[in-house]
VEXSERO-394176 format. One record per residue: residue in one letter; x, y, z of N, C-alpha, C in turn. Coordinates in steps of 0.1 Angstrom, whole numbers, padded with zeros to 4 digits, always signed. Example, Ala and Ser with C-alpha at 12.3 -4.5 7.8 and 13.67 -1.06 7.14 Angstrom:
VEXSERO-394176
A+0132-0057+0078+0123-0045+0078+0132-0033+0078
S+0128-0022+0071+0137-0011+0071+0129+0000+0079
END
This chain:
VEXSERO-394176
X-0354+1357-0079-0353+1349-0091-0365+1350-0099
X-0363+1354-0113-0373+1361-0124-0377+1338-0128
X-0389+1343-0134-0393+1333-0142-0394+1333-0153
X-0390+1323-0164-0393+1328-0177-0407+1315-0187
X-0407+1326-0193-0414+1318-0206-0418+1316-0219
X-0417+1310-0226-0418+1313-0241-0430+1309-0248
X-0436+1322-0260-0446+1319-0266-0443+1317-0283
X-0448+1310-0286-0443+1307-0303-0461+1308-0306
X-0459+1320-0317-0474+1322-0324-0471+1319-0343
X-0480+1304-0346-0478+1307-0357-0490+1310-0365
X-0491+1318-0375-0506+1323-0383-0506+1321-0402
X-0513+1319-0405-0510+1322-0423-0513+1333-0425
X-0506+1343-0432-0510+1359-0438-0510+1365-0429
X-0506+1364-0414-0502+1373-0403-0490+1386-0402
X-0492+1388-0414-0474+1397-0415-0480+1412-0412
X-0488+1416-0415-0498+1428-0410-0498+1432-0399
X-0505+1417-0393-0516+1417-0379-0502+1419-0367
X-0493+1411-0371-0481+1415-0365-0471+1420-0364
X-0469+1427-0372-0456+1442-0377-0456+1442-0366
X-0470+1450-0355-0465+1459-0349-0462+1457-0333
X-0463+1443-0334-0458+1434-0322-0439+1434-0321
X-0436+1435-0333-0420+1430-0333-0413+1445-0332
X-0420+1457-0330-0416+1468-0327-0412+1472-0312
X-0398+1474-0308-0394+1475-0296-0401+1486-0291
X-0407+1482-0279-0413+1493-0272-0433+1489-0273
X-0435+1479-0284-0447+1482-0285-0457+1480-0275
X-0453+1473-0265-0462+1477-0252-0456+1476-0240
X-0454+1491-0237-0448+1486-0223-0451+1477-0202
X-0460+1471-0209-0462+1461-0198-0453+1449-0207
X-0454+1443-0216-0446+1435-0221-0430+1438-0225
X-0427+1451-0227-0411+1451-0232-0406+1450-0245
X-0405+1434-0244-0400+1428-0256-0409+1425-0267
X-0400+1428-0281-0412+1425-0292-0411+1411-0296
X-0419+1405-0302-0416+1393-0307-0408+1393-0320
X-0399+1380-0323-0392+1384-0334-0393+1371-0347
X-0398+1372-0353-0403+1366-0371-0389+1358-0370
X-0393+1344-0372-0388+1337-0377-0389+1330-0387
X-0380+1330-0397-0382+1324-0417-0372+1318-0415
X-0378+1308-0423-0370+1294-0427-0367+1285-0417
X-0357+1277-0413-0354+1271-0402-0358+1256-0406
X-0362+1253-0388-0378+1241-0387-0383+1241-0397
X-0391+1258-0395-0403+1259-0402-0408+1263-0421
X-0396+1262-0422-0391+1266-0437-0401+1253-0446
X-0413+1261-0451-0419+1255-0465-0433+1253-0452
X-0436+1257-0442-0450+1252-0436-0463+1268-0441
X-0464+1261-0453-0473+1271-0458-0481+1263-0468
X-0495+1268-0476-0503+1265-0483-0504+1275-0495
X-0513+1271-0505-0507+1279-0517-0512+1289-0515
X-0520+1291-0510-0530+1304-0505-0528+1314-0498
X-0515+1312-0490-0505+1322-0484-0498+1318-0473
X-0487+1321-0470-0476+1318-0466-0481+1321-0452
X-0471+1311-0443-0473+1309-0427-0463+1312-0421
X-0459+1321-0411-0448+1327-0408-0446+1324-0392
X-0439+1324-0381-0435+1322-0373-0429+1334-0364
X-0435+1337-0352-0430+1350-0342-0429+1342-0326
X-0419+1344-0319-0416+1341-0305-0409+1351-0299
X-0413+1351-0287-0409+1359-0276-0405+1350-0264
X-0394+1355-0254-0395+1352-0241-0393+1362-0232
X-0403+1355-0220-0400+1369-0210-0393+1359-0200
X-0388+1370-0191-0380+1368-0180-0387+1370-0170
X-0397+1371-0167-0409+1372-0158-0422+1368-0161
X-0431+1366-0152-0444+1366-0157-0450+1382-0158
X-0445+1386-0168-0452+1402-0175-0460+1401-0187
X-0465+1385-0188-0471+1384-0199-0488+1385-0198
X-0492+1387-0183-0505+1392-0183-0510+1394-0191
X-0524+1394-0200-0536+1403-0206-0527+1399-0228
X-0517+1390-0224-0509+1392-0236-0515+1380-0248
X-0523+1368-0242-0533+1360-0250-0548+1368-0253
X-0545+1374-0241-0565+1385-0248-0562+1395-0258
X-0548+1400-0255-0545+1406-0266-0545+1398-0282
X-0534+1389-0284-0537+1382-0293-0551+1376-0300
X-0554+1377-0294-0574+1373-0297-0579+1385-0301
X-0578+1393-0298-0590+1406-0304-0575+1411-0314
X-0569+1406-0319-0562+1406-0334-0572+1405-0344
X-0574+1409-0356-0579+1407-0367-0571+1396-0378
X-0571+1384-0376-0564+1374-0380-0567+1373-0391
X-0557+1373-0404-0569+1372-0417-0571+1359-0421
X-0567+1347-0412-0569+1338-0410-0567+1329-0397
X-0586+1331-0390-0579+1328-0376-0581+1312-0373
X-0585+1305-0378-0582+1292-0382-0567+1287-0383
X-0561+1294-0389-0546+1291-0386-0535+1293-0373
X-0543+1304-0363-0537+1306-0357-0533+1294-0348
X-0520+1295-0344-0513+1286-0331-0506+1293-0322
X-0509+1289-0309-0501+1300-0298-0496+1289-0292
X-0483+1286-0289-0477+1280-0282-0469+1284-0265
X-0473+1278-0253-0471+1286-0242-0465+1276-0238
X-0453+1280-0231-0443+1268-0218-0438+1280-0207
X-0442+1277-0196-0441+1285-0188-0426+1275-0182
X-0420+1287-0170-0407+1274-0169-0411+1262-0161
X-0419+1260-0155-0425+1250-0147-0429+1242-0158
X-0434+1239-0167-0445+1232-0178-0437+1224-0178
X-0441+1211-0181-0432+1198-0186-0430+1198-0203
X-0440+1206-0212-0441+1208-0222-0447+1219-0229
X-0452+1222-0240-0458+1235-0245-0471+1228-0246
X-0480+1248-0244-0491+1241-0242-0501+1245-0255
X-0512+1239-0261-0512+1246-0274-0525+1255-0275
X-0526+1266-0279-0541+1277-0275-0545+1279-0290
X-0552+1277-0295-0562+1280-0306-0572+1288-0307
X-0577+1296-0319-0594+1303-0315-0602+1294-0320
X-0607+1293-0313-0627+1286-0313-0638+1297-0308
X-0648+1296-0321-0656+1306-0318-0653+1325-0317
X-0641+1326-0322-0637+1335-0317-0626+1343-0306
X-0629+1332-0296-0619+1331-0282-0604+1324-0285
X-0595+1327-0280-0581+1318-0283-0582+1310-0266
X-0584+1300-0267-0586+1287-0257-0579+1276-0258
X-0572+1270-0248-0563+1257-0248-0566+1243-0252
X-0560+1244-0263-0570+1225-0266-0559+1215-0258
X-0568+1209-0253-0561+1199-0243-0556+1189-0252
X-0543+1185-0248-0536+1176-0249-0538+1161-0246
X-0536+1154-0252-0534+1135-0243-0524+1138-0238
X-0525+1131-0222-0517+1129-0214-0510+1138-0206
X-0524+1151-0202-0513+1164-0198-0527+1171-0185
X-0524+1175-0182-0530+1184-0173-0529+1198-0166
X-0534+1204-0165-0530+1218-0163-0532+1221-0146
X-0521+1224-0138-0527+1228-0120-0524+1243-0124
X-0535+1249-0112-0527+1263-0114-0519+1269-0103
X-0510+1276-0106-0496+1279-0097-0499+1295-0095
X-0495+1298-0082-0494+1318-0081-0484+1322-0088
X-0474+1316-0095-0467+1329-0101-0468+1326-0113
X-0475+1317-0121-0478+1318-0131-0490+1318-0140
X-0488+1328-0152-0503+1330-0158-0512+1325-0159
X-0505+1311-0166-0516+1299-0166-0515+1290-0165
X-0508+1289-0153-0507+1271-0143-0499+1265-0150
X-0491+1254-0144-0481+1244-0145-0489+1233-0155
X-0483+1229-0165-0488+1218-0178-0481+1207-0175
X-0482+1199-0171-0472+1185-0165-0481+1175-0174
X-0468+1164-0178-0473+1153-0181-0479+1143-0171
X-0489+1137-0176-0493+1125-0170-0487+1113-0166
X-0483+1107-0182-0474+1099-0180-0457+1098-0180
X-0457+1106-0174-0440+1111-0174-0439+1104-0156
X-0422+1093-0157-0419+1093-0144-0415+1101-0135
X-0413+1115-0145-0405+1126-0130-0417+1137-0128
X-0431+1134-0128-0441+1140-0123-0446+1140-0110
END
């Protein structure tokens, strides 16, 4: 039995930096491309300065190794904007990764904690105050 998990990356002016992510095939340790999503939810989450766009993926395994280091050594033309959103299937919730300094790193949450688990990337995200913890 495969695991899955889903990443939602949102960026302003990332339509470049990411073409070549949503191309099938573009890396084969990963598989799947991520696929642009407009309008929706996220329909009008932009600034006048340039529009913010939305890409998710899910894998059916943990084959997402080396796939946040990747995202970081992106040339963001705005990496202040970036958002990476991670829920592994264990997580009680998504977890939220930003760059600071350069690095894309987890800003911690109220009320969450991260253990780490063997079959997944980056450990189980459980709530604190949740009764079914």
């Amino acid at each position: 039995m495969g695991r899955t998990s889903e990443i939602i990356v949102l960026a302003r002016g990332a339509e470049e930096v990411m073409e070549p992510l949503t191309r099938p095939g573009w890396n084969a340790e990963w598989v799947k491309p991520f696929i642009r999503i407009d309008g929706g939810m996220f329909d009008g989450w932009s600034r006048p300065d340039g529009d913010c766009f939305t890409w998710v993926i899910r894998f059916d395994k943990s084959r997402w190794h080396g796939l946040l280091a990747h995202l970081e050594s992106l040339a963001w033309p705005d990496p202040y904007s970036v958002q990476v959103l991670v829920r592994d299937q264990d997580d009680h919730c998504f977890g939220l990764w930003m760059i600071y300094d350069g690095k894309l790193v987890e800003v911690p949450l109220p009320r969450t904690e991260r253990e780490p688990f063997g079959s997944s990337v980056t450990g189980v995200l459980s709530r604190t105050d949740s009764p079914n913890t």
